[in-house]
N, C-alpha and C positions, 0 to 999 in steps of 0.2 A: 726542629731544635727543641729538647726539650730545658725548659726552666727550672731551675732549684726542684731539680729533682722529678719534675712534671713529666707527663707522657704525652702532654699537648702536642701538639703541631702547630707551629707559626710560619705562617705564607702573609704576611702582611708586613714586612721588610719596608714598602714606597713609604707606610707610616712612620716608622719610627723602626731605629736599630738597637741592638743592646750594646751596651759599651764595653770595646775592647777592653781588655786585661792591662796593655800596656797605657793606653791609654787613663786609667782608673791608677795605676799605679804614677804616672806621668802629676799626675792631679794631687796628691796624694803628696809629692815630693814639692810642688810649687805651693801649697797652702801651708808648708813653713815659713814662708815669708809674710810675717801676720801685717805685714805694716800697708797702710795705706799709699798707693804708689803715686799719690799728690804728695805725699807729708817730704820734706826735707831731712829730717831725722835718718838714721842708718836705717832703723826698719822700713821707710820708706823707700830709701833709696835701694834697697833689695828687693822689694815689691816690685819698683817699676825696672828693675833689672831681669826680673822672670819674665814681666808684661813685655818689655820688648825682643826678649828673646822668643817670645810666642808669637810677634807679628813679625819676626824676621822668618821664622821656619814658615808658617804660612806663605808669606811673599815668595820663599823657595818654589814653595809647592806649585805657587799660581805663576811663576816666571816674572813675578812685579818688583816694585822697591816697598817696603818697608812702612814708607811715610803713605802710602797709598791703599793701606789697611785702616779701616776703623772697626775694631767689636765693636755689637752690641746683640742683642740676647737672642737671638732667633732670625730666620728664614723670613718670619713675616714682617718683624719691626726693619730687615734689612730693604725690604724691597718699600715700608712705606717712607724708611728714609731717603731710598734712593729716588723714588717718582716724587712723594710729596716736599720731598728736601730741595727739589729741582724748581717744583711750581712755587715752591716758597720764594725761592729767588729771584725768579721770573719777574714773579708777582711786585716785588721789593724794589728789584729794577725800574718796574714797569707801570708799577703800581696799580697792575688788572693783568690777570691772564689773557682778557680780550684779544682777537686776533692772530692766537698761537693756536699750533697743532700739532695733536700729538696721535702717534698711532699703535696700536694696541693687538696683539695677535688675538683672535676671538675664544682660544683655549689655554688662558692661562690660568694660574692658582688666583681663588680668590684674594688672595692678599695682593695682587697683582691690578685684578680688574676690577674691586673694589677701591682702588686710589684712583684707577681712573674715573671711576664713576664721579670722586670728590671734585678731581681736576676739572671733568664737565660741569658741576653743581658750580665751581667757582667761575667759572668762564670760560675754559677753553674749548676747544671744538677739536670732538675723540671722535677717530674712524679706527672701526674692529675691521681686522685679516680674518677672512674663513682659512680654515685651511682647505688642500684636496683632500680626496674620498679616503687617500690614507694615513689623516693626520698631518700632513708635512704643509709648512707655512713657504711658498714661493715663491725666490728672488723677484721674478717677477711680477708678483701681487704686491708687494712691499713698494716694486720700483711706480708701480699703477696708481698705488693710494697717495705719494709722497705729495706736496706741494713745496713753495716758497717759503709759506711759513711756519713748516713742519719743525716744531723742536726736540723731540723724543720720540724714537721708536724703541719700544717694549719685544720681544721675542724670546720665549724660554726657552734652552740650549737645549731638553727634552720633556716633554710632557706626564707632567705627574699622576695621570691617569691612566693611559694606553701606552707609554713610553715612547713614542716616538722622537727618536734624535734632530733637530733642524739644523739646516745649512748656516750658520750662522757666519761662518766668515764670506760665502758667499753672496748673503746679506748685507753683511759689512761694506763689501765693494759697492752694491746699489747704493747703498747708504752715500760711502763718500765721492762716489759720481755726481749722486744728486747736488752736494754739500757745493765740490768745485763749481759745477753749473751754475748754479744761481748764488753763489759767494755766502751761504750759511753756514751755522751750526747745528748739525743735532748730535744729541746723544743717545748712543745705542745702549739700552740695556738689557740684559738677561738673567733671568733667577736661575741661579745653576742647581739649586736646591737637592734635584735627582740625578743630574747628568753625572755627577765627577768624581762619582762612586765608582763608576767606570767607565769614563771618557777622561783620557789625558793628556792634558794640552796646555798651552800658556795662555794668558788672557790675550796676548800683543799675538797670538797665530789666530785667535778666535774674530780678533778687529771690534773687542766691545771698550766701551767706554768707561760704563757699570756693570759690575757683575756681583750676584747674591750669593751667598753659601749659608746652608744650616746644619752647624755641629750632627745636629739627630740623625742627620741622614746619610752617614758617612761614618758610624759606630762610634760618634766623640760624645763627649756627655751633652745633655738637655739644657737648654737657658744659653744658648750661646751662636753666636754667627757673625758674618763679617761682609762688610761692603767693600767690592775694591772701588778705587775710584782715583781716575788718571787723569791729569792734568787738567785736560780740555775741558772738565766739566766742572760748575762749584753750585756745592750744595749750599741751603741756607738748616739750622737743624729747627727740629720740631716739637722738640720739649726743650724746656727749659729749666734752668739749674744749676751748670755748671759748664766749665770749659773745656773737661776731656774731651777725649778724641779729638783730636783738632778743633774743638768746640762744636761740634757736630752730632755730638753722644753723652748730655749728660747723666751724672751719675759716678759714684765707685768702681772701676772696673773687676772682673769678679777675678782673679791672675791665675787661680785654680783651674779657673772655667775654660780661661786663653789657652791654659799650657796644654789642660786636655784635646781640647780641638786639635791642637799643631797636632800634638802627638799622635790623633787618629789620623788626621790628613796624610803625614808620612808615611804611617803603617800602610794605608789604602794605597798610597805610590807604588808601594814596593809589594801590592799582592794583586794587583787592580788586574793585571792581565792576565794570569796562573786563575785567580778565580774567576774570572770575566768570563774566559773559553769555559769553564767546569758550569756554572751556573746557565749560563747560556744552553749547553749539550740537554740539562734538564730541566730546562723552559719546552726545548724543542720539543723533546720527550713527551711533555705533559700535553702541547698543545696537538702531537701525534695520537695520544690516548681520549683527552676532549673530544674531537673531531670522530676518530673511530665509534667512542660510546654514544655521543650526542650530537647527531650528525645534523639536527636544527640551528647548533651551535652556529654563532658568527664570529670569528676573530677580529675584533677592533685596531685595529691598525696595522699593517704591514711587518711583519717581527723582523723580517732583514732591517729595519730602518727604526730597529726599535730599541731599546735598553735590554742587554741580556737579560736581566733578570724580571721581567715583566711580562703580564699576560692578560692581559683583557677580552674578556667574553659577553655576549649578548644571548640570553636563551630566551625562547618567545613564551607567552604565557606562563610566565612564575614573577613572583613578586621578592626581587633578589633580596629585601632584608629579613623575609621569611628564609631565605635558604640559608644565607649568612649566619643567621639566629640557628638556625637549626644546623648548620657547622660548625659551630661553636658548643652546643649541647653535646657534638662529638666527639670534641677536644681536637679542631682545626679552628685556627682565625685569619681569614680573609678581612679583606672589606669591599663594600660595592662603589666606592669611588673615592677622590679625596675626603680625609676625615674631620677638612675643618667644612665639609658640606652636608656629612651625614645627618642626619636630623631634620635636614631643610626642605630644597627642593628635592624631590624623588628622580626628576629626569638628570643623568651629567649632561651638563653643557657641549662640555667635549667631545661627547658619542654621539650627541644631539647636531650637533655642527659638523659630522662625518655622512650625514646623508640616512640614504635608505641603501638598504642592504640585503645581498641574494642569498638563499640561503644553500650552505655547499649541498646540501643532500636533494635539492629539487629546481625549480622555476620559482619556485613563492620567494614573496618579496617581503623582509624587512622592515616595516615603514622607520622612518628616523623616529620616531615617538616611541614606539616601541623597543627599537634598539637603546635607546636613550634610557629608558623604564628598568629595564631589564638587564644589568651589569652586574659582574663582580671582575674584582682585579687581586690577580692572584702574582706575589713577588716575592721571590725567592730571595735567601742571602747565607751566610756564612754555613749555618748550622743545615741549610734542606738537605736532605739527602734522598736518592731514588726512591727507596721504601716509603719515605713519604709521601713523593707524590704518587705511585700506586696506590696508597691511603686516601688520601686526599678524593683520587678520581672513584675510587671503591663507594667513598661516603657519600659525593654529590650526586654519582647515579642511583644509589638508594634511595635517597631521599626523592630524589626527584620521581621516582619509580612509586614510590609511596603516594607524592603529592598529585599524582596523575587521577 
């Protein structure tokens, strides 16, 4: 897709989207409502007449009620309010997490397994899901780790690295077998962050409890996300300041930000499947070209079970932010795994906890260290087109021909 005008190439869609037209126009038409949609006054009262007209469209979207929306700015602050907003209450109740358990899929987004890391530091007792060899987290690994005093299981509806889709209502039913058995609660939640781009479904078919979205990833504007959250569960909130959102999110809500969301999440309804098949055809495509050219190549996760538009690769002996760097000096932008990790650790977790792996062109073996090492994730969206990725595969066999 090329940008204002650019000749680039963007394959990094899992990062971030550009914002739809309707969308930006949608946004555009709600920030005439300048009033604060706390205040009592008309302009407020029209403010919070946009703001709830953005949490009913949303609600559509997701098959929920209304009152079971809260914004707040992002993907990440959604998921630390939904884990930490949980422990918070626990904790209130209980006055110690002591003696609670929570379980945690071993590949999810840092904003994910960085709260639980907190929930351990305050007391509770975290057991992490591997998944199997192809990404996919297992009803019955889920039903294995469960206990008595299990109060939250975590599980992302697809993986923001290698794409892979999880059984999640499948999970669900573990879940609430366990639940009747032993006369509990837990809460299932899932970061849907990548999945609903194109996966469409209701939250009450999926059987979660919590569920995360972020604006970015679904072409709605930046700064913006929303936590569902159904009955059965209550949060306690984690800043404080104010009593929006149910008092769960303080702050001003941004009504611009709301109306834009709804407005992409609709558009994505009504193109999810027409683009779903197109992107998907040249995912296939690309990972048919990879393979023929770089037969060392490993594909990280099974792509039947994966997000169309997603492709993760492991090549041996190259140091993927060298190639990244050097695809970019070509005017293509990949990345080598999620970008709130770039910078940090060099191995993904998630490729790392796939094993060792064979490589299609011989007997030699993979070690998981190396497949770990050695990633880019290539994701397509609106703007790819086939010429691109013939580009694309044109530029990474040069270089890599080069760096030989």
């Amino acid at each position: 897709m090329a940008f204002f005008g650019s000749s680039r190439i963007y394959l990094d869609y899992a990062s971030a989207t550009p914002l739809d037209p309707s969308a930006a126009r949608e946004m555009m038409r709600a920030a005439q409502a300048v009033g604060n949609p706390g205040a009592i006054h008309v302009e407020g009262v029209e403010a919070a007449a946009e703001l709830e007209l953005a949490r009913q469209r949303v609600a559509h979207g997701l098959g929920c009620k209304p009152r079971e929306i809260v914004f707040v700015s992002g993907g990440t602050e959604a998921n630390n309010l939904a884990l930490l907003g949980l422990a918070r209450r626990l904790e209130m109740k209980a006055r110690t997490l002591s003696g609670t358990h929570w379980v945690v899929s071993a590949i999810e987004h840092p904003s994910v397994l960085e709260c639980f890391a907190e929930i351990e530091r305050l007391g509770g007792s975290v057991s992490h899901i591997a998944p199997d060899g192809r990404g996919i987290i297992l009803p019955d690994a889920v039903k294995n780790i469960l206990k008595k005093e299990t109060v939250c299981v975590s599980v992302g509806w697809a993986n923001n690295e290698i794409g892979t889709v999880q059984p999640l209502s499948q999970i669900a039913r573990v879940i609430r077998a366990h639940e009747k058995a032993h006369r509990t609660n837990i809460a299932f939640h899932s970061d849907a962050g990548q999945a609903s781009l194109y996966l469409g479904t209701t939250v009450h078919s999926l059987g979660v409890d919590v569920f995360t979205l972020d604006s970015a990833k679904l072409y709605g504007p930046r700064g913006v996300g929303v936590v569902y959250l159904n009955n059965t569960v209550e949060l306690s909130a984690i800043s404080m300041g104010g009593a929006q959102e149910r008092g769960l999110r303080p702050g001003t809500e941004n009504v611009a930000l709301a109306a834009g969301f709804a407005e992409a999440l609709a558009v994505r309804a009504q193109s999810r499947d027409t683009e779903g098949k197109r992107v998907r055809a040249l995912r296939d495509e690309l990972a048919k070209l990879l393979t023929k050219e770089l037969p060392d190549a490993v594909i990280n996760g099974e792509l039947k079970f994966c997000l169309p538009h997603m492709l993760n690769i492991s090549l041996p002996n190259i140091q993927s932010e060298y190639i990244t760097l050097a695809l970019d000096h070509a005017g293509i932008a990949i990345s080598t795994k999620s970008v709130c990790r770039e910078g940090q650790e060099r191995r993904s977790h998630v490729v790392l906890a796939l094993g060792d792996a064979k490589r299609a062109s011989s007997s030699v073996v993979l070690t998981k260290e190396e497949r770990a090492e050695n990633t880019l994730r290539i994701s397509l969206g609106d703007g790819t087109q086939k010429k691109e990725i013939q580009r694309f595969v044109d530029a990474l066999t040069h270089i890599l021909s080069n760096a030989a």
